[in-house]
PAZAPA-4460 file (N, C-alpha, C; in steps of 0.05 Angstrom, whole numbers, plus 32768, in hexadecimal, padded with zeros to 4 digits):
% residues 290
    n_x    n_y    n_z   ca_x   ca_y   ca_z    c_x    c_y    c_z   seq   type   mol
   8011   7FE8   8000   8000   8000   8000   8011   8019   8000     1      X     A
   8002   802A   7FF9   8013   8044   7FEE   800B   8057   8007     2      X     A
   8024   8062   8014   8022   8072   8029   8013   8090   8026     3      X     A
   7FFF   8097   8038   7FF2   80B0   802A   8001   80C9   8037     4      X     A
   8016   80C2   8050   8023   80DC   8062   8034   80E9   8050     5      X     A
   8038   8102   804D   804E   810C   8043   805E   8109   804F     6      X     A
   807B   810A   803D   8097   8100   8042   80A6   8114   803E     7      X     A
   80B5   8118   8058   80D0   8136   8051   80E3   8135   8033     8      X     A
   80E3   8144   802C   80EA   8140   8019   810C   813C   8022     9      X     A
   8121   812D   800E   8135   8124   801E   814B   8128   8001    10      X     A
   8167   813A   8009   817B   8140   7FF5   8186   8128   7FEC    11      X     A
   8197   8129   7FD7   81AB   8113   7FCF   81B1   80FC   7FDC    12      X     A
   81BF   8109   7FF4   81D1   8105   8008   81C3   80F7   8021    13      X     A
   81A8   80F4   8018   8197   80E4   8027   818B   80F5   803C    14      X     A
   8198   8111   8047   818B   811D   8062   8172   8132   805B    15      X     A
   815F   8139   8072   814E   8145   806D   8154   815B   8069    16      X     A
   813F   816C   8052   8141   8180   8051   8130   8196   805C    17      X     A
   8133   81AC   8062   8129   81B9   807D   810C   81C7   806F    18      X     A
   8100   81CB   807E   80DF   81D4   806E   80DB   81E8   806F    19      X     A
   80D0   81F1   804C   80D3   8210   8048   80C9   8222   8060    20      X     A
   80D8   8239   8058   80C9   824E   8061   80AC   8257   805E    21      X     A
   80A5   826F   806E   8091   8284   8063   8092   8287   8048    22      X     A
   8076   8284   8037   807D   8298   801E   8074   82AA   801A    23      X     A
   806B   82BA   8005   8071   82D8   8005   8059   82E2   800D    24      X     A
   803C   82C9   800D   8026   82D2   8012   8025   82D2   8031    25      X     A
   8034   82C1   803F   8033   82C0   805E   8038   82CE   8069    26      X     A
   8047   82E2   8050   805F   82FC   805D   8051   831A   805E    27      X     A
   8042   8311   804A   8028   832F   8044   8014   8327   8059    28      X     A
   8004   830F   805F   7FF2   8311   8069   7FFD   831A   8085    29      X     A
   8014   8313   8090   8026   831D   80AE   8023   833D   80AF    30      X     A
   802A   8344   8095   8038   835F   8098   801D   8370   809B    31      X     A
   800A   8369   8082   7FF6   8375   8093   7FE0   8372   80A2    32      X     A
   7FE1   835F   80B3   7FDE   8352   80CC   7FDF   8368   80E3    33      X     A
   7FF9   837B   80E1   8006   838B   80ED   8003   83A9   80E8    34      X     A
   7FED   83AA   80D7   7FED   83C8   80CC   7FD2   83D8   80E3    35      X     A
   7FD5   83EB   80EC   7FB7   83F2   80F8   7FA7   8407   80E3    36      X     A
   7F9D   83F5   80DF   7F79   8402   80C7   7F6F   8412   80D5    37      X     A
   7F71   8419   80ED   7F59   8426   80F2   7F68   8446   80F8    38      X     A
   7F82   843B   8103   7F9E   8459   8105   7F98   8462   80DD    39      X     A
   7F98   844D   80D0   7FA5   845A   80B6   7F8A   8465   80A8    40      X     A
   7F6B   845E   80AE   7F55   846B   80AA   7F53   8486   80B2    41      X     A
   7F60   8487   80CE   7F54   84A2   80E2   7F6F   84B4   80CA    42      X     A
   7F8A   84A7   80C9   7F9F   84BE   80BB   7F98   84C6   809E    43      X     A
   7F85   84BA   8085   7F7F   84C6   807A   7F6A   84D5   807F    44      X     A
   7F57   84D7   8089   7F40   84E4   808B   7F4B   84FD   809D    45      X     A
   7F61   8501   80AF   7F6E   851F   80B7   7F77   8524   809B    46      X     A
   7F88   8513   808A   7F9D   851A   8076   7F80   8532   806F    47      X     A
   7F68   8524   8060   7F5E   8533   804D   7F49   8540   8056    48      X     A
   7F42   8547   806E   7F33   8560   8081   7F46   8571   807B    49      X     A
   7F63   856F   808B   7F6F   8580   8087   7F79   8593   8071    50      X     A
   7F77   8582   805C   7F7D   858B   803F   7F72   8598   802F    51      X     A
   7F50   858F   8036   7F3B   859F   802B   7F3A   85BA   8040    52      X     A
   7F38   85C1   8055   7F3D   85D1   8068   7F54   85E1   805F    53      X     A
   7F63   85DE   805E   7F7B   85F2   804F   7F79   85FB   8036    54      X     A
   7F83   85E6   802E   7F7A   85EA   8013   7F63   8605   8008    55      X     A
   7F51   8600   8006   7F31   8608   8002   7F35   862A   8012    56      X     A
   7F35   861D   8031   7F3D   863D   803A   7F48   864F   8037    57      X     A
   7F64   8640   8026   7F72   8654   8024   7F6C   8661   8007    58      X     A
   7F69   865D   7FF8   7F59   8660   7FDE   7F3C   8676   7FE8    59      X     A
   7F30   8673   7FEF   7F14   8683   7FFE   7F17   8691   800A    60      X     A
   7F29   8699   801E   7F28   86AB   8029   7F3C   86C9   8010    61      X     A
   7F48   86BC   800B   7F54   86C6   7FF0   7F38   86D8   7FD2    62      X     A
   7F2C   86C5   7FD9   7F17   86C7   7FC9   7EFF   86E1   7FD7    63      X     A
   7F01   86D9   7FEF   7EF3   86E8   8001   7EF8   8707   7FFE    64      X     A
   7F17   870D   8009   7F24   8729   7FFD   7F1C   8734   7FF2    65      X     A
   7F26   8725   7FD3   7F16   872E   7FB8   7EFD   8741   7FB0    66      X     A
   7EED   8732   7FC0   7EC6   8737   7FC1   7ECC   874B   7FD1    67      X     A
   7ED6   874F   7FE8   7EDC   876D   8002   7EE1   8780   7FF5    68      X     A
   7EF8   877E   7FDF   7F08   8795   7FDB   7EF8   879D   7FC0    69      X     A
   7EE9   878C   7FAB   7EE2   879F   7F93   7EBD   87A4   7F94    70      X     A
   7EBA   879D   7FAF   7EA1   87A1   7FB5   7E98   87B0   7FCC    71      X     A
   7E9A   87AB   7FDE   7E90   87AC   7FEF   7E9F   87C0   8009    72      X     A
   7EB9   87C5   8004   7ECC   87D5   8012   7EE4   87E4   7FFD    73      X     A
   7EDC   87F7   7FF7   7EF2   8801   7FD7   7F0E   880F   7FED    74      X     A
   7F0A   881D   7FFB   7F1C   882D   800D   7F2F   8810   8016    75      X     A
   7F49   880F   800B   7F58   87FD   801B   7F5E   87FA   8033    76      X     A
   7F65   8815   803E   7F5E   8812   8065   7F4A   880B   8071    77      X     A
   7F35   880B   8069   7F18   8800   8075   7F1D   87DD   807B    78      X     A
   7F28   87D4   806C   7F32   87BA   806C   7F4F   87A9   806F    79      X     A
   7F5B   87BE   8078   7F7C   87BA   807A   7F81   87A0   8092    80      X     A
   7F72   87AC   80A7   7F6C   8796   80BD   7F62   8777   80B6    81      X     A
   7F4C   877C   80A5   7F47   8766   80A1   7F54   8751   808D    82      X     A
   7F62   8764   807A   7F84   8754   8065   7F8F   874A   8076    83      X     A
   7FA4   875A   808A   7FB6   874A   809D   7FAD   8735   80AC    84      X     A
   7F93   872F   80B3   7F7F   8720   80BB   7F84   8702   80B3    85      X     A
   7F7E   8706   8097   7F75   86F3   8081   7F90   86EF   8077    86      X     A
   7F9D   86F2   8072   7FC3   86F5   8075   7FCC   86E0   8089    87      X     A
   7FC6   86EF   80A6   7FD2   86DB   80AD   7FC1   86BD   80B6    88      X     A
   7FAA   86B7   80B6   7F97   86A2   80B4   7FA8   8690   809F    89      X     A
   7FB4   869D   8081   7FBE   8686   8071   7FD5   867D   807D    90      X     A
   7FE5   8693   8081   8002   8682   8092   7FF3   866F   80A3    91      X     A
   7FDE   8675   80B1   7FE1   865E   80CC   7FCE   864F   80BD    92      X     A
   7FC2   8644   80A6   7FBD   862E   8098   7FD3   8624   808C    93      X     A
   7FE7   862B   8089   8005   861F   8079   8011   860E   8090    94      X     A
   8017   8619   80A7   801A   860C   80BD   8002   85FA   80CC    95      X     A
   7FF0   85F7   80D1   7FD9   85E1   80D1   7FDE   85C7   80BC    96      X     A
   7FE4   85D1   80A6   7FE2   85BC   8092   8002   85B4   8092    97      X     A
   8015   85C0   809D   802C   85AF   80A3   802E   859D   80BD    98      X     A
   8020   85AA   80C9   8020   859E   80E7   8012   857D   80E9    99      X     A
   7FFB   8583   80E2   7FEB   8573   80E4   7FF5   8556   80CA   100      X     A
   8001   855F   80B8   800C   8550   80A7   8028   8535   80B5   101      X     A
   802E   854B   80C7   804A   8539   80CD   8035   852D   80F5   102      X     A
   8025   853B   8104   8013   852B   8116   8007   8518   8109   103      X     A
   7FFB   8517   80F0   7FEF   84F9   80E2   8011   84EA   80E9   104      X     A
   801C   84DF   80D6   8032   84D3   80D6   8038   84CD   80F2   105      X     A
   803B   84D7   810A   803F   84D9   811B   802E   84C2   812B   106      X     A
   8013   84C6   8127   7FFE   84B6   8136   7FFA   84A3   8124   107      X     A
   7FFB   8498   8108   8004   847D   80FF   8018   8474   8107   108      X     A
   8035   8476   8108   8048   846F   811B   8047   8463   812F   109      X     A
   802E   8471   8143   8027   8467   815D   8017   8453   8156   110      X     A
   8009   844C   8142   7FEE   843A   8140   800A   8421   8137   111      X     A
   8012   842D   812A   802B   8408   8126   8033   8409   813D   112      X     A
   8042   8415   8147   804D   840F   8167   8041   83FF   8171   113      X     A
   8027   8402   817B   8017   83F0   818F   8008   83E4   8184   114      X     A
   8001   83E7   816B   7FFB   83CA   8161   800E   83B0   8161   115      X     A
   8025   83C0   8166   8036   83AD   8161   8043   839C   817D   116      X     A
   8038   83AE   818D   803C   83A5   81A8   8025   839C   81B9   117      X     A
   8011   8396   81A6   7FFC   8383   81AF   7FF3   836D   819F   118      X     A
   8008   836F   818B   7FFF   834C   8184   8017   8344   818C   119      X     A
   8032   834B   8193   8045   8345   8198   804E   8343   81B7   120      X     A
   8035   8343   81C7   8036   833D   81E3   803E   832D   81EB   121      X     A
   8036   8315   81E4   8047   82F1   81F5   805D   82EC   81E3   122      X     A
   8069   8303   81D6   8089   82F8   81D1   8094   830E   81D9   123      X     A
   80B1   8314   81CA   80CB   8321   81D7   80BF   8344   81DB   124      X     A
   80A7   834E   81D1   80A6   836B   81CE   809E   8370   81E6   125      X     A
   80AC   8383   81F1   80AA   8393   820E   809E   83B2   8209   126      X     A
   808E   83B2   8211   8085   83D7   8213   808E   83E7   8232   127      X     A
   8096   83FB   8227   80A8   840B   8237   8096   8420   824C   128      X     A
   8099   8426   825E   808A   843E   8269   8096   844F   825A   129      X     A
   80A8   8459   824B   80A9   846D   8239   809A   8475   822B   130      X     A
   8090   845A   821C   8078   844D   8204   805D   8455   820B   131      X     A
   805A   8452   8229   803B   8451   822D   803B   8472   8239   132      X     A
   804B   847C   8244   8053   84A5   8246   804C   84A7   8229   133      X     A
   805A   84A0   8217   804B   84B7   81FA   8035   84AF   81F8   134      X     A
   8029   8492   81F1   800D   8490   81E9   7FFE   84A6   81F9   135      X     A
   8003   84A7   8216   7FE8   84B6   821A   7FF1   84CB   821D   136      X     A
   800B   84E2   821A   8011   84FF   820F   7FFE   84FE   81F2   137      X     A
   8001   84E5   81E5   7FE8   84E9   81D0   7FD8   84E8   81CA   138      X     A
   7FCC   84DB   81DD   7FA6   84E1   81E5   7F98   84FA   81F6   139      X     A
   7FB6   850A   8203   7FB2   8519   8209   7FAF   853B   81F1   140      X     A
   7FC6   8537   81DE   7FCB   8548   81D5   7FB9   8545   81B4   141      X     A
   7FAC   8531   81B1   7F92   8526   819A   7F7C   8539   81A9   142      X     A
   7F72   8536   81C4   7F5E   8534   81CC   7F56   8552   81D0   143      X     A
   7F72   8566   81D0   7F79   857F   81CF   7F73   858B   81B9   144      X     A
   7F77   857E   81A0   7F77   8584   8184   7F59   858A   817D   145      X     A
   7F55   8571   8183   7F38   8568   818A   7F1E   8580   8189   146      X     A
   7F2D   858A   81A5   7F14   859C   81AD   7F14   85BA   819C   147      X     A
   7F3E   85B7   8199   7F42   85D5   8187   7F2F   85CE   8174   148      X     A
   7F30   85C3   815A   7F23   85B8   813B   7F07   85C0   8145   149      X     A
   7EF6   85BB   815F   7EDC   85BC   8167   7ED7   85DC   815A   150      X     A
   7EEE   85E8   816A   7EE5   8603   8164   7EED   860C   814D   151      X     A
   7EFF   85FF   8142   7F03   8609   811C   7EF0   8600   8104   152      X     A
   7EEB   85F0   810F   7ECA   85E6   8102   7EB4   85FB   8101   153      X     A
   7EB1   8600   8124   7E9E   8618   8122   7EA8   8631   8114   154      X     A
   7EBC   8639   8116   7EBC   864E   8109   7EC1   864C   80E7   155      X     A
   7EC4   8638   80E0   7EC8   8635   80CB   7EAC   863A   80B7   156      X     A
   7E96   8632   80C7   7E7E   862E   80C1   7E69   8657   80C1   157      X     A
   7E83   8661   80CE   7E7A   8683   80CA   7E7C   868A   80AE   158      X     A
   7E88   868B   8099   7E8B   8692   808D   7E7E   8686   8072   159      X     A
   7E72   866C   807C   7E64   8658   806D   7E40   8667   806D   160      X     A
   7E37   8673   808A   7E25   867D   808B   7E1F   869D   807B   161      X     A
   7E33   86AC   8075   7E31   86BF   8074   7E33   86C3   805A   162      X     A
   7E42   86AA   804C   7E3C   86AE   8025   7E27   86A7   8023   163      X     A
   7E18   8691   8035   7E01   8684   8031   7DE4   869D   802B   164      X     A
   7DE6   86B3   8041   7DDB   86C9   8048   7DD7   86DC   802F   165      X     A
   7DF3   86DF   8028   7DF3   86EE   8011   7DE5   86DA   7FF1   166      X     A
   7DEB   86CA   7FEF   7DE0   86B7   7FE2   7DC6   86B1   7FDF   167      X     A
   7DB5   86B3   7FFF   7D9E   86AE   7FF3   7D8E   86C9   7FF6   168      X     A
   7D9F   86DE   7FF9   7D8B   86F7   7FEF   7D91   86FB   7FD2   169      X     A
   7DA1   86F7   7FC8   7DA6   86F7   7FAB   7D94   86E5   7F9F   170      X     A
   7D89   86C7   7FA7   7D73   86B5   7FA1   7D59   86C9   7FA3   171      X     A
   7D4E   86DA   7FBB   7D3A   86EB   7FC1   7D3A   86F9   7FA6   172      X     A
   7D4D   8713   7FA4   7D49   8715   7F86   7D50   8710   7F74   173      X     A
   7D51   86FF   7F68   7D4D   86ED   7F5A   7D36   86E2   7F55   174      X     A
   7D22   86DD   7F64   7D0E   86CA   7F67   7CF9   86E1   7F5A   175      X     A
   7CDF   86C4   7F4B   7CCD   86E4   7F3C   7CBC   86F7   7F48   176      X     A
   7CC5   86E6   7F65   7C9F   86F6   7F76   7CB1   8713   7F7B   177      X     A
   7CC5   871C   7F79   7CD3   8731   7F7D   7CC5   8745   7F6E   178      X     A
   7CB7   8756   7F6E   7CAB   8765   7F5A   7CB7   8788   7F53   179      X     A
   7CB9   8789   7F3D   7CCB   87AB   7F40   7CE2   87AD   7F46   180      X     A
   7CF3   87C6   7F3E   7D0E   87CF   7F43   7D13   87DA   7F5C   181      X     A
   7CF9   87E4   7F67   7D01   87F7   7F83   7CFF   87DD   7F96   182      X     A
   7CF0   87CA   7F98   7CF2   87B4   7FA8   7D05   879E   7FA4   183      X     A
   7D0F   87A1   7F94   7D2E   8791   7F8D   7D41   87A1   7F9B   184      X     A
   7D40   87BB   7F99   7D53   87CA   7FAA   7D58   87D8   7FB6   185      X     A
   7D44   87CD   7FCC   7D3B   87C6   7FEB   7D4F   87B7   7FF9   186      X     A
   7D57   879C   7FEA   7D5F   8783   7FF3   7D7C   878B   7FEB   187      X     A
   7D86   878A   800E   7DAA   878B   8009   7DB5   8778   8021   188      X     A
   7DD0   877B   8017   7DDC   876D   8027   7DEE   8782   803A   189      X     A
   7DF3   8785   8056   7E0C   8793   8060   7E19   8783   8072   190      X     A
   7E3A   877D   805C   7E4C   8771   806A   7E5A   877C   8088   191      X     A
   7E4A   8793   808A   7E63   87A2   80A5   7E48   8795   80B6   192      X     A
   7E38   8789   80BB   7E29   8782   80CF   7E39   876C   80D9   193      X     A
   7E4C   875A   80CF   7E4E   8745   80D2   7E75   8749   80E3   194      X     A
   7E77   8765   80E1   7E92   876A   80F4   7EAF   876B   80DD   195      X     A
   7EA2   8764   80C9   7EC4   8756   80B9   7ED4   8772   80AD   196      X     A
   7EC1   8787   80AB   7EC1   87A6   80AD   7EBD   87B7   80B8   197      X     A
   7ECA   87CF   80B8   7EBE   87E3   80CC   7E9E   87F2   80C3   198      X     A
   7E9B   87FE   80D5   7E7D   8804   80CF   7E7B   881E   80BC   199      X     A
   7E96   882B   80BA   7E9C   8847   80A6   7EAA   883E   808C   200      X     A
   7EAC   8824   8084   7EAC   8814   8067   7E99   881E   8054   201      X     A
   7EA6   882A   8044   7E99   8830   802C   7E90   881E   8012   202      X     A
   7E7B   8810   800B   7E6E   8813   800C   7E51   8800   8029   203      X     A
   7E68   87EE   802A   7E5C   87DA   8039   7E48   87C5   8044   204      X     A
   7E3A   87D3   8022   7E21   87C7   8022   7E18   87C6   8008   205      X     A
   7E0A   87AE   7FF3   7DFC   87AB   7FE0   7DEB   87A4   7FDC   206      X     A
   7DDC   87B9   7FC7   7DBC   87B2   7FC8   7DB5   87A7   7FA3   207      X     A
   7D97   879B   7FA1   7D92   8793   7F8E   7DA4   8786   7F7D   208      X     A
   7DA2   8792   7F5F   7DAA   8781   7F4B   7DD1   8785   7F47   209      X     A
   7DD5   8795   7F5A   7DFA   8793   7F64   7DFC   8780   7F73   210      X     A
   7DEF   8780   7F85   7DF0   8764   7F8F   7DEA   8743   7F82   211      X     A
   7DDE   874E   7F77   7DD5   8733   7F65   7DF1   8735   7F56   212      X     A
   7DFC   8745   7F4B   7E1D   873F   7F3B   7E27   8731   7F41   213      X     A
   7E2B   8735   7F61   7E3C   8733   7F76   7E38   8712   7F83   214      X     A
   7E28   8706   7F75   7E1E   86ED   7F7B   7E2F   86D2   7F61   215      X     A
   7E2B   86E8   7F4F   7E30   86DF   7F2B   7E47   86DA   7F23   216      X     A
   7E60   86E9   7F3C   7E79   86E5   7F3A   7E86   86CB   7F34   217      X     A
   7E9F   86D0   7F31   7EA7   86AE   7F32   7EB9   86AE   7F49   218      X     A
   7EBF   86C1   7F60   7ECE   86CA   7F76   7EB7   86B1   7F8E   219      X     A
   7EA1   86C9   7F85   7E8B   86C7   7F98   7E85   86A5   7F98   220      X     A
   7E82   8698   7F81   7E6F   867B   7F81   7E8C   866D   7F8F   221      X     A
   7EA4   8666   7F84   7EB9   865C   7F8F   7EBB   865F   7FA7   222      X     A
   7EBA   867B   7FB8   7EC3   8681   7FD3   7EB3   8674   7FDF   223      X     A
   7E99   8678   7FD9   7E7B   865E   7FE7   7E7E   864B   7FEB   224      X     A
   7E87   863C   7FD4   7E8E   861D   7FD1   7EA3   8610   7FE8   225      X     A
   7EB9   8627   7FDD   7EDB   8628   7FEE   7ECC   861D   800D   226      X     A
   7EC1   8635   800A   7EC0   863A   802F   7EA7   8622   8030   227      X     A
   7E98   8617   802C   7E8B   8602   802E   7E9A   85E2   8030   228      X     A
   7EAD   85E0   8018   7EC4   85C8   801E   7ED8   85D2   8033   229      X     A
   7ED4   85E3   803A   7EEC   85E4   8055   7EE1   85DB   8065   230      X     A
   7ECB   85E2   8077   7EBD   85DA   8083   7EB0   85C1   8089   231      X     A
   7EAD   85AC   8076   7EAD   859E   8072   7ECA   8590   807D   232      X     A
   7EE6   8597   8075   7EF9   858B   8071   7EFF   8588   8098   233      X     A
   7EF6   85A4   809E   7EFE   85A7   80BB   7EE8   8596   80CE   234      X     A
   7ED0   8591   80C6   7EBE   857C   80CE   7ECB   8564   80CB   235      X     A
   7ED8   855B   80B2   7EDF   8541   80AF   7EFE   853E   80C2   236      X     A
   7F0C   854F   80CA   7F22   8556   80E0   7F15   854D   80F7   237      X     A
   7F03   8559   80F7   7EF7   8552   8118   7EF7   8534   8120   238      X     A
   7EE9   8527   8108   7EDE   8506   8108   7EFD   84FF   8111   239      X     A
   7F06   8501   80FD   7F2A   84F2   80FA   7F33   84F6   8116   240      X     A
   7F3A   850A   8123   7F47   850F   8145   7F35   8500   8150   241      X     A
   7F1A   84FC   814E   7F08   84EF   8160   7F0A   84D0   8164   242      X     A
   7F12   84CD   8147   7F24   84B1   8144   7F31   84A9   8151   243      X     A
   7F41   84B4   8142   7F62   84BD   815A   7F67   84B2   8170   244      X     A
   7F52   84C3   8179   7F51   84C6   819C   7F4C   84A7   81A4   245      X     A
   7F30   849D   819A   7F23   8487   81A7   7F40   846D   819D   246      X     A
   7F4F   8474   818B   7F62   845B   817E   7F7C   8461   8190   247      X     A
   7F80   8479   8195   7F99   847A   81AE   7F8F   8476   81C9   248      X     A
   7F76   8471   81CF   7F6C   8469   81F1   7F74   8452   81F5   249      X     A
   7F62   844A   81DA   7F64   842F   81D3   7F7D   8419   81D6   250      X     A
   7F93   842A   81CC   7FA8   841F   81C6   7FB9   8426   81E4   251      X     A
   7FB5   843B   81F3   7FC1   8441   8208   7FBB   8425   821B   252      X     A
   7FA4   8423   821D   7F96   840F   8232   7F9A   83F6   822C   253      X     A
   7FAA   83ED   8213   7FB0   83D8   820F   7FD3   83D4   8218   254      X     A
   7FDE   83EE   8215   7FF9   83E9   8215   7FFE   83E7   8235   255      X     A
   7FE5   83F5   8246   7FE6   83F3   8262   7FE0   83D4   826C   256      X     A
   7FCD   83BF   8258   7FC8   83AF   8264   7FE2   839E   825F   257      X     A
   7FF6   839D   8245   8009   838F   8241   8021   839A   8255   258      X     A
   8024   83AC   825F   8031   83AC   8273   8032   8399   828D   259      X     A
   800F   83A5   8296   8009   8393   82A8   8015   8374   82A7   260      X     A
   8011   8364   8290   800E   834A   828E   8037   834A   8287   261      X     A
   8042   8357   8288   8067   8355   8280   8066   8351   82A4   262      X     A
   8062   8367   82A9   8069   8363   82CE   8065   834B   82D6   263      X     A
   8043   8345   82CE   803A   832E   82D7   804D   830E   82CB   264      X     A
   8053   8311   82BD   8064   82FF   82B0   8083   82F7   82B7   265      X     A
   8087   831C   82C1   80A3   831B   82C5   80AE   8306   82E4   266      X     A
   8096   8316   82F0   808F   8301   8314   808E   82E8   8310   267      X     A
   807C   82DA   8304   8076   82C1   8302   808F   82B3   82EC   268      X     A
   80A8   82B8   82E1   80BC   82B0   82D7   80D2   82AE   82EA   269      X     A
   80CF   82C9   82FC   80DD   82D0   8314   80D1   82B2   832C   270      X     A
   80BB   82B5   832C   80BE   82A6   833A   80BD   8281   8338   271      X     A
   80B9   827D   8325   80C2   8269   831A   80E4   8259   831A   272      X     A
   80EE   8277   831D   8106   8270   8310   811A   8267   832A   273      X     A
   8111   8277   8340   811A   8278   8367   810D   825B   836D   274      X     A
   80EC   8252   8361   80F2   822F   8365   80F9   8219   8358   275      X     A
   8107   8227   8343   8113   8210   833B   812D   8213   834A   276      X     A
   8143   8229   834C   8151   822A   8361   8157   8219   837C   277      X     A
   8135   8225   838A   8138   820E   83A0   8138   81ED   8398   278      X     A
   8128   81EB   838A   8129   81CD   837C   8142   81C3   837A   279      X     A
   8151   81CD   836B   816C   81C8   8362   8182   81C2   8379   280      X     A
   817B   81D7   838C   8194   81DB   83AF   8183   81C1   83B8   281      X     A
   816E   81BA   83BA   8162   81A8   83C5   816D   8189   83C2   282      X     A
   816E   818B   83A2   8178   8174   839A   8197   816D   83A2   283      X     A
   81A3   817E   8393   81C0   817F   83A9   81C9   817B   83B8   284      X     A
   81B5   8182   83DD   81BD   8187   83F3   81B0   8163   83F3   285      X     A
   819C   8150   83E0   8191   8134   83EC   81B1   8125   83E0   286      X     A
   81B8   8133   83C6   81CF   8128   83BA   81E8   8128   83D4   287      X     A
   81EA   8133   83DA   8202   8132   83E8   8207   811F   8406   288      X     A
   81E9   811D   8413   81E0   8114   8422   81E5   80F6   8420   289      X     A
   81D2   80E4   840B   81E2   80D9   8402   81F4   80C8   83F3   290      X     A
***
């Protein structure tokens, strides 16, 4: 009868030969085994809050100017304050979008770290109290971000309301129940109500079918939009840190429990190791006896 066990396979020379390795699919499915999905979900979705948020803003508020200066405020000092304003808002979007670019990278880093130190618990990987001090400097300093983005959201969403405003009184006339020229220009808009000017801005206010121009632009529809995807982008920031947060608790409380269980491990090796000791003097001291 014909044997059905497999047989090592055996060289020339008659001796066995040793049994392959891993192959390349054992090696991918390992590697990303080890990747954390849910660190590398939360880092694009900052990547591209953040991006649209810059991006967009910085373009809109740009755009914004524009509409100030050939409409609505002609005197360049009426608005000088509010240039340097909007000036420096872009620098500190250039820096946001560097920052936050190299904090992503930063908190994937950490998501391999302890991923890596929680499937790698019952072998040689040791986590450090060094290790488990940053995790939670980074649940602390996410959770900080956190609440800042809360309030860049809200304000991001000012400027979303106020094209909106202008926008849909330009829909008003527009619309047919509007009847006549003198009741078309009735209906204005005044930007100095809203603070972004002084109240001695010349002209600072548009009525009727200038205003309706002023709708028709291609400054005006873009800046709407702009400032609508930013907002959006800084909403979708929020989600991402919120992530964040709950995936570094997460990960903190795990690297705390693998601690726990190293100590616990380290004792019970420790003490293992003092009875085999006595065992050993034990045997000796019957050896010698006699």
């Amino acid at each position: 009868l014909i044997s059905l066990k497999a047989r090592r396979p055996r060289a020339r020379n008659g001796c066995a030969l040793s049994p392959p390795g891993p192959g390349c699919f054992e090696c991918c499915i390992k590697c990303l085994g080890g990747v954390p999905y849910a660190s590398l979900v939360a880092t694009i979705l900052c990547f591209s809050g953040v991006a649209l948020f810059c991006g967009c803003g910085h373009v809109a508020l740009a755009g914004t100017v524009a509409i100030l200066e050939q409409h609505f405020s002609t005197n360049a000092s009426d608005h000088a304050l509010l240039s340097e304003v909007i000036q420096l808002m872009q620098y500190v979007i250039y820096g946001i979008a560097s920052f936050f670019f190299l904090y992503g990278i930063i908190l994937l880093a950490e998501g391999f770290y302890t991923t890596s130190a929680v499937k790698e618990l019952h072998g040689e990987f040791k986590t450090t109290a060094c290790g488990r001090c940053i995790s939670g400097m980074f649940v602390f300093l996410t959770y900080v971000l956190g609440v800042a983005w809360l309030g860049v959201f809200g304000f991001s969403a000012v400027p979303v309301f106020m094209f909106y405003n202008i926008w849909s009184t330009c829909e008003v006339i527009k619309s047919p129940q509007t009847n006549g020229t003198a009741a078309v220009e009735q209906i204005c808009v005044d930007i100095r109500q809203y603070g972004i000017i002084p109240w001695n801005a010349f002209p600072g206010r548009m009525c009727g079918f200038a205003l309706e121009s002023i709708c028709n632009t291609n400054e005006f529809y873009m800046s709407y939009h702009l400032f609508i995807v930013a907002c959006a982008g800084a909403g979708a920031t929020v989600i991402a840190l919120i992530h964040f947060l709950m995936i570094l608790s997460s990960n903190w409380a795990y690297l705390k429990d693998a601690s726990k269980m190293q100590a616990y491990q380290d004792i019970k090796a420790k003490e293992e190791q003092e009875l085999q000791d006595i065992q050993s003097r034990s045997k000796e001291q019957l050896n010698s006896y006699t």
